[in-house]
N, C-alpha and C positions, 0 to 999 in steps of 0.2 A: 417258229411253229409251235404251237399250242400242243400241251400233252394232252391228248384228244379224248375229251368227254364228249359222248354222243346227245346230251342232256341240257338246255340252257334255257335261262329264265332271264328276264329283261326287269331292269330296274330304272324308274325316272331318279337323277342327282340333282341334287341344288348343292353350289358351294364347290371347291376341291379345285388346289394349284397343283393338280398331279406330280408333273416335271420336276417343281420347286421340292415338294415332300419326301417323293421318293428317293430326291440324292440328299436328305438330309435326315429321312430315318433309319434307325440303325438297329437292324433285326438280333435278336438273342442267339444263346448255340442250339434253340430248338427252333427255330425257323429261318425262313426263308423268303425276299419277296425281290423282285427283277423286274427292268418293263424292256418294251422295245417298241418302236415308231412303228406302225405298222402305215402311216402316212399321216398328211399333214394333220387331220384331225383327230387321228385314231391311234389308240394306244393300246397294245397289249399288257397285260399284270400278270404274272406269273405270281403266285403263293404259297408254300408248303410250311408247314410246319409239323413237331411231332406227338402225337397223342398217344398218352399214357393208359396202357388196357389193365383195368383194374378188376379185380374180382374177392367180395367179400373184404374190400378195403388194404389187399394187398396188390402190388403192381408186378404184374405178370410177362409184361412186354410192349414195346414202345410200337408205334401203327406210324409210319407217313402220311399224310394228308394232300392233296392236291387240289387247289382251286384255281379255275385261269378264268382272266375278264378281257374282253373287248369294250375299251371305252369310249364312246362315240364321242367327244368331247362337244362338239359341236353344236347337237340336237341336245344335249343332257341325259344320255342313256350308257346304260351300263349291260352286258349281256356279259352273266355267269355260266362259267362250263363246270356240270358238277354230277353227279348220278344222287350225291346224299344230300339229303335236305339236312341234317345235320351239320355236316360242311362247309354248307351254304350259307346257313343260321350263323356260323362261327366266321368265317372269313366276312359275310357280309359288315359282320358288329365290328369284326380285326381294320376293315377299310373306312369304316364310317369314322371310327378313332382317329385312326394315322392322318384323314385327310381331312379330318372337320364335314364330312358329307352327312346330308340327310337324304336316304334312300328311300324308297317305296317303289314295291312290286308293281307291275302296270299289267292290268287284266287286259291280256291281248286276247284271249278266248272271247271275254263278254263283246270286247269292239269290235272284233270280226263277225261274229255274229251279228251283231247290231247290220255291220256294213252290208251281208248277205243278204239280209233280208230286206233292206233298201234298196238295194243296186243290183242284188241277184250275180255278183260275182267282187272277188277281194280286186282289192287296187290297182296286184301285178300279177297274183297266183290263179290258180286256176281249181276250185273245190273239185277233186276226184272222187270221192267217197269219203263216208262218215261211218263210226262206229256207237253202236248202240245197245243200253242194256237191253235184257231179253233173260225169259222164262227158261229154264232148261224144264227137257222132257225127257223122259227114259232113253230114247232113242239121240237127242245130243244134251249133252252138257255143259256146252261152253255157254257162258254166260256174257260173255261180249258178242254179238254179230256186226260183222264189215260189210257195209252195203254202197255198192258204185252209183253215185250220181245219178248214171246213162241209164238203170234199170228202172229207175224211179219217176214219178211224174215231177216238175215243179213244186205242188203244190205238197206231196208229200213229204220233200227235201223241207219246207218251209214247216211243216207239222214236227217232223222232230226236231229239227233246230230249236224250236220254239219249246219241246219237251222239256222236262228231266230226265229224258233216255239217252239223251245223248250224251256219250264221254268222250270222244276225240272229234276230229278233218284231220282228213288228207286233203295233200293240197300237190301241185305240180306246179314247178318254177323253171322253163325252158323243157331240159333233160332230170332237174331235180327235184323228187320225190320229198315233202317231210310233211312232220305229220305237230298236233296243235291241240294238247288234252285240256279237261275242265276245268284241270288247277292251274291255265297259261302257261304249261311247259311246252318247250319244242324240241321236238329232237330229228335226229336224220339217220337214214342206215347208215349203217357202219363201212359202207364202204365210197362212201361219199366224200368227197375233194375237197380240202380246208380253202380249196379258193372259189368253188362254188356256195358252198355252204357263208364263207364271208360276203358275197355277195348277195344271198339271199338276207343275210342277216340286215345287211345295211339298211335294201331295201325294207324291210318291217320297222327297223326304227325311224326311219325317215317320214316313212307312213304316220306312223302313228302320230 
């Protein structure tokens, strides 16, 4: 079971004998890396290590880190579970070393988009709403507005897709909800089921 980040990003690999590497690399006393089968082609990575919190060049106390991956070996995908893009930045560069991988982020945001607007619905999910910048006015201030599909016409779903207003989808997958921002993060609520959430996972990489 993955230490659960509600937060993941998908990365295309070229290259990497996972299995081979990881019984032959040998982690320091500040980290830490594990895998386990999660089935014939997928592997889970566990990662931590320890970061030093410095302040004005003195070290003030050490931070644990956690990054876990699902590795689709199969398709060449990688799905990071992480809330810090700092983290991400650091484990991604820590896996690219250890396994010889060349990584790159895959804009799932722009190609769902793309898909919507061709097909007017994603592959397997189903678009429930979108969210959208917006003006605040005395009376609200919130600067994001959530807008359901079902309220709107087609053609208006197509007008902001096609915007710069738009910063997330929502999407529905059977019973589960997740959601798909500008920067190709995905995440799920928090109280969502590490085996439905792998299953949605799969399917997106498979997709893609």
């Amino acid at each position: 079971m993955i230490s659960w980040k509600e937060d993941c990003t998908l990365f295309k690999f070229e290259g990497g004998d996972f299995l081979d590497k990881i019984a032959d690399h040998h982690t320091s006393t500040f980290e830490k890396i594990s895998y386990k089968k999660i089935n014939e082609s997928t592997l889970e990575i566990a990662y931590s290590w320890i970061d030093p919190v410095r302040m004005k060049d003195k070290l003030i106390a050490r931070e644990q880190r956690d990054v876990n991956f699902w590795v689709f070996i199969d398709v060449g995908v990688l799905c990071c579970f992480s809330n810090s893009e700092s983290s991400i930045t650091y484990a991604i560069s820590k896996l690219s070393h250890i396994y010889d991988l060349e990584l790159n982020k895959i804009n799932t945001y722009q190609y769902w988009k793309d898909i919507f607007l061709n097909k007017h619905k994603i592959l397997f999910a189903e678009l429930i709403g979108i969210h959208i910048k917006k003006y605040s006015t005395a009376a609200d201030h919130r600067d994001i507005s959530k807008i359901s599909v079902n309220s709107i016409s087609l053609s208006e779903i197509e007008g902001f897709i096609r915007s710069d207003l738009l910063t997330s989808l929502t999407f529905q997958f059977k019973l589960q909800t997740f959601y798909l921002d500008a920067t190709s993060v995905l995440s799920f609520p928090d109280t969502s089921k590490e085996k439905m959430i792998f299953e949605v996972i799969e399917k997106i990489v498979k997709d893609i």
